[in-house]
Structure formats: C-alpha cells, structure tokens
N, C-alpha and C positions, 0 to 999 in steps of 0.2 A: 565342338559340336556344331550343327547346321543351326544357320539362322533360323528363327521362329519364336516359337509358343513354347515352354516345359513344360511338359507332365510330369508327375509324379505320382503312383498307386503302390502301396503296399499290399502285397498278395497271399494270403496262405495256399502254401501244396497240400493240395487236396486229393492228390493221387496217392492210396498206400502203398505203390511201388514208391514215392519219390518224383525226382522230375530222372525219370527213365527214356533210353535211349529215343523209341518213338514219341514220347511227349516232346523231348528237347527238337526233333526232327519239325515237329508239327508248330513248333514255339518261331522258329529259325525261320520255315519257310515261311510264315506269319509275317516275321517280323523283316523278313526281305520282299515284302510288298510293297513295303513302305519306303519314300524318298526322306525317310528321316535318319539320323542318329537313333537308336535305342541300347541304351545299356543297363544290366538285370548290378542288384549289388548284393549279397548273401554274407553276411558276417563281415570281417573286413578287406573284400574281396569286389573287385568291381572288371565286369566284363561284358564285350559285344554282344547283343543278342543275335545278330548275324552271324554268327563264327559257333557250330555245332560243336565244336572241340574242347573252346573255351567251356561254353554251356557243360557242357558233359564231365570235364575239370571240377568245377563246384562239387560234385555226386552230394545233391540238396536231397535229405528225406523226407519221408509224410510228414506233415503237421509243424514245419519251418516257414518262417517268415522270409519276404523276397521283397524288395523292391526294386520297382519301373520306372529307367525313369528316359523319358522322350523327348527330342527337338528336333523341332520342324514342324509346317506347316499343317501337316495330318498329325500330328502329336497325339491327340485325342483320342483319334481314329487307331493309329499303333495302339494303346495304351489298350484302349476298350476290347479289341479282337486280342489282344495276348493275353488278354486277365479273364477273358473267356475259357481260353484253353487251359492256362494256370489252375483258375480257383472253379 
C-alpha cells in the first residue's frame, strides 16, 4: 500500500439490488479520484476498489457487511465519499 494515514470503515449495502453493476461503476470511479490505495474485503476475500471486475467478482447482497480500507494521504477523503455511495 501507499505511504500515509489507514482508514478503515465498515459499511452496510444499503442498495436492495446489492452492490449492482452501476453502484460498483459509481464506487470505482470514486475511488479512482483518489492518489490512494483502496481495497473493499467481503468475507474472506480482499480486492482493488479501482478494478470494476474485481468489484463485480464479490456479487455482495443487500444487508452484507463490507469493509474499507485506505492508504494515503486522502485516506479519509476516499473512505468518507465511498461510504457515501455504499451505505
């Protein structure tokens, strides 16, 4: 991971599709604003939140727990705008 600060937020999916095709699109381009590291971990599965593919790989339902977790200087900044969209 990039030097910095970690975050870490645990998230509930609050979408009853799930994290669905446009959510994960909207998560992604989110999370490539940022000059950080971000990676999502869903059960015992850990993956890029910059990589749509991956994202999409998980198929996470409504009402599943998620965590965030971030490094780098905006760390905070990723964290807070992805957990917007998420929960």
């Amino acid at each position: 991971m990039e030097e910095g600060k970690i975050m870490e937020k645990e998230i509930l999916i609050k979408s009853t599709a799930g994290l669905h095709a446009s959510l994960a699109a909207k998560v992604v381009q989110t999370a490539s604003k940022y000059a950080v590291e971000v990676e999502l971990q869903y059960q015992d599965k850990v993956v890029d939140l910059k990589s749509i593919l991956a994202l999409m790989s998980l198929a996470i339902p409504y009402g599943k727990n998620v965590k965030i977790v971030a490094k780098g200087t905006r760390a905070d900044e990723a964290i807070r705008d992805i957990s917007s969209i998420l929960g």
